[in-house]
C-alpha positions in Angstrom: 33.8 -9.6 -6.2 30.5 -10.4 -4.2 29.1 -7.7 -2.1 25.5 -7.7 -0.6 25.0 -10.9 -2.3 25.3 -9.4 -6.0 28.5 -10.4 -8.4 29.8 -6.9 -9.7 32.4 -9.0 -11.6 30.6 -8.6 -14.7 29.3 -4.6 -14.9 26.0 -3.7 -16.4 27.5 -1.8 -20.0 28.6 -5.9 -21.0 31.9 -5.8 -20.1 33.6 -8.9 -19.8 34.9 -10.1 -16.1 38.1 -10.8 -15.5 38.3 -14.7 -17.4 37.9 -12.6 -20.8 34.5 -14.6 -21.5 30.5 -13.0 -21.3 27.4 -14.3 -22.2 27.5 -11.9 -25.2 30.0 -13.9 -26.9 29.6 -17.3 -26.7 29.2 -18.9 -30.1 29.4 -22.9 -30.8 30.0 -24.6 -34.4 27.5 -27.4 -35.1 28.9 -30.5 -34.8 26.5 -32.0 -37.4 25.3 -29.9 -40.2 21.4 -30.5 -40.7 20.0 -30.3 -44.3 17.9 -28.1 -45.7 13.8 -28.1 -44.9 12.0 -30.6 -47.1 8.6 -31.3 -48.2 7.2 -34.1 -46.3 4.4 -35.4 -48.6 1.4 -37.5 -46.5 -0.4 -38.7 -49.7 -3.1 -36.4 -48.2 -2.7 -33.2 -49.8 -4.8 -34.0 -53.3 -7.8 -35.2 -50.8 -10.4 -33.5 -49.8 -11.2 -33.9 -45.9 -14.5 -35.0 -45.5 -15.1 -35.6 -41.3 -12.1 -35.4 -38.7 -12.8 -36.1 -34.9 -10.9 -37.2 -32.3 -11.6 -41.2 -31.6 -10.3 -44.9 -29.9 -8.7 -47.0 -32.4 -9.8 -50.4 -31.2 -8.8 -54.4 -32.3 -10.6 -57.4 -32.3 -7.9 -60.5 -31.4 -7.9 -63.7 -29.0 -12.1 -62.6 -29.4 -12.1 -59.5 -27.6 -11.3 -56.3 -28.4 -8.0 -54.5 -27.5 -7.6 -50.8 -27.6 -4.9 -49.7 -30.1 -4.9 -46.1 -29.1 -6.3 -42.5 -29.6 -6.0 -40.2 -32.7 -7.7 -38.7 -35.2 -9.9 -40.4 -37.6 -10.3 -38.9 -41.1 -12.4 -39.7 -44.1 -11.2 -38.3 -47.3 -12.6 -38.0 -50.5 -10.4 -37.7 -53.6 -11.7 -35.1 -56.1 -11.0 -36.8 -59.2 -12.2 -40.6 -58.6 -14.7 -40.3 -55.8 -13.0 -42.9 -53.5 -12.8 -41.9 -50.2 -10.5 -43.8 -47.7 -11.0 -44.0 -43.9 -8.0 -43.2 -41.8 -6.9 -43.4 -38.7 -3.6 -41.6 -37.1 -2.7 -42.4 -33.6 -1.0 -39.5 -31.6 1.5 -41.3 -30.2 2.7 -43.4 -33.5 3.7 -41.1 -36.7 1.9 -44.1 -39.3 -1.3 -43.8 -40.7 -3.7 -47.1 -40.3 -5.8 -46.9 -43.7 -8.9 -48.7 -42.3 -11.2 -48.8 -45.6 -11.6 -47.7 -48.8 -14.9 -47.2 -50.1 -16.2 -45.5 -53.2 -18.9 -43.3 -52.5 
Protein backbone atom coordinates (compact mmCIF):
# COMPACT_ATOMS: atom_id res chain seq x y z
CA UNK A 1 0.00 0.00 0.00
CA UNK A 2 1.31 3.59 -1.10
CA UNK A 3 0.90 6.36 1.35
CA UNK A 4 2.64 9.85 1.13
CA UNK A 5 4.32 8.57 -1.89
CA UNK A 6 6.34 5.73 0.02
CA UNK A 7 5.55 1.73 -0.68
CA UNK A 8 5.10 0.23 3.01
CA UNK A 9 4.52 -3.04 1.20
CA UNK A 10 7.89 -4.21 1.86
CA UNK A 11 8.77 -3.24 5.81
CA UNK A 12 12.21 -2.10 6.84
CA UNK A 13 13.25 -5.65 9.10
CA UNK A 14 13.22 -7.47 5.21
CA UNK A 15 10.23 -8.92 5.22
CA UNK A 16 8.88 -10.07 2.16
CA UNK A 17 5.57 -8.19 0.56
CA UNK A 18 2.72 -9.88 -0.12
CA UNK A 19 4.04 -11.88 -3.75
CA UNK A 20 6.45 -13.93 -1.34
CA UNK A 21 9.56 -12.49 -3.25
CA UNK A 22 12.45 -9.65 -1.83
CA UNK A 23 15.43 -8.40 -3.01
CA UNK A 24 17.13 -10.50 -0.32
CA UNK A 25 16.45 -13.63 -2.07
CA UNK A 26 16.81 -13.53 -5.47
CA UNK A 27 19.38 -16.04 -6.74
CA UNK A 28 19.91 -17.12 -10.63
CA UNK A 29 21.84 -20.38 -11.85
CA UNK A 30 24.41 -19.55 -14.61
CA UNK A 31 23.28 -20.48 -17.79
CA UNK A 32 26.86 -21.05 -18.98
CA UNK A 33 29.52 -22.24 -16.58
CA UNK A 34 32.82 -20.10 -17.26
CA UNK A 35 36.20 -21.93 -16.71
CA UNK A 36 38.54 -21.48 -14.41
CA UNK A 37 41.17 -18.27 -14.57
CA UNK A 38 44.10 -18.97 -16.81
CA UNK A 39 47.46 -17.73 -17.43
CA UNK A 40 47.43 -15.59 -20.50
CA UNK A 41 51.19 -15.70 -21.54
CA UNK A 42 52.21 -12.34 -23.91
CA UNK A 43 55.74 -13.70 -24.77
CA UNK A 44 56.66 -10.65 -22.78
CA UNK A 45 57.28 -11.80 -19.34
CA UNK A 46 61.15 -13.20 -19.84
CA UNK A 47 61.88 -9.52 -21.29
CA UNK A 48 63.19 -6.86 -19.77
CA UNK A 49 61.32 -3.46 -20.64
CA UNK A 50 63.66 -1.13 -21.82
CA UNK A 51 61.37 2.43 -22.92
CA UNK A 52 57.47 2.47 -22.96
CA UNK A 53 55.62 5.74 -24.06
CA UNK A 54 52.51 6.36 -25.40
CA UNK A 55 52.81 6.95 -29.44
CA UNK A 56 50.92 7.08 -33.27
CA UNK A 57 51.50 3.96 -35.05
CA UNK A 58 51.71 5.22 -38.68
CA UNK A 59 51.92 3.37 -42.43
CA UNK A 60 53.39 4.23 -45.44
CA UNK A 61 50.94 2.95 -48.64
CA UNK A 62 49.57 4.41 -52.09
CA UNK A 63 53.01 6.97 -51.01
CA UNK A 64 51.63 8.60 -48.07
CA UNK A 65 51.39 7.78 -44.81
CA UNK A 66 48.21 6.50 -43.11
CA UNK A 67 47.70 6.53 -39.36
CA UNK A 68 47.18 2.97 -37.97
CA UNK A 69 46.41 4.11 -34.53
CA UNK A 70 47.50 4.98 -30.85
CA UNK A 71 49.22 2.67 -28.30
CA UNK A 72 52.04 1.97 -26.50
CA UNK A 73 55.32 1.36 -27.99
CA UNK A 74 57.76 -0.82 -26.18
CA UNK A 75 61.37 -1.80 -26.63
CA UNK A 76 62.40 -4.97 -24.90
CA UNK A 77 65.53 -6.48 -24.27
CA UNK A 78 65.84 -10.17 -23.61
CA UNK A 79 68.29 -10.94 -20.76
CA UNK A 80 69.83 -13.90 -22.11
CA UNK A 81 70.60 -13.11 -25.94
CA UNK A 82 70.69 -9.33 -26.03
CA UNK A 83 68.05 -8.94 -28.85
CA UNK A 84 65.68 -6.42 -28.16
CA UNK A 85 62.47 -6.20 -30.25
CA UNK A 86 60.41 -2.98 -30.92
CA UNK A 87 56.73 -3.26 -30.30
CA UNK A 88 53.92 -1.59 -30.77
CA UNK A 89 50.26 -2.43 -29.15
CA UNK A 90 47.37 -0.39 -30.33
CA UNK A 91 44.60 0.33 -27.61
CA UNK A 92 41.86 -0.42 -29.52
CA UNK A 93 43.17 -3.86 -31.17
CA UNK A 94 44.36 -6.78 -28.49
CA UNK A 95 47.59 -7.84 -31.24
CA UNK A 96 50.96 -6.83 -30.87
CA UNK A 97 52.69 -5.33 -34.28
CA UNK A 98 56.49 -6.47 -33.71
CA UNK A 99 58.09 -3.59 -35.66
CA UNK A 100 61.97 -4.64 -35.52
CA UNK A 101 64.26 -6.68 -34.02
CA UNK A 102 67.56 -5.56 -33.45
CA UNK A 103 70.38 -6.87 -31.49
CA UNK A 104 71.91 -4.35 -29.46
Amino acid sequence: MKTGGHDDSHDDDGQDDDDGYSADNIHFEPIVQLPEAIDLKTGEEDEEEVFRQRAKLYRYDDNAWKERGVGDMKILKNPLTGLCTASAQLSFFPSVFVICNKQV
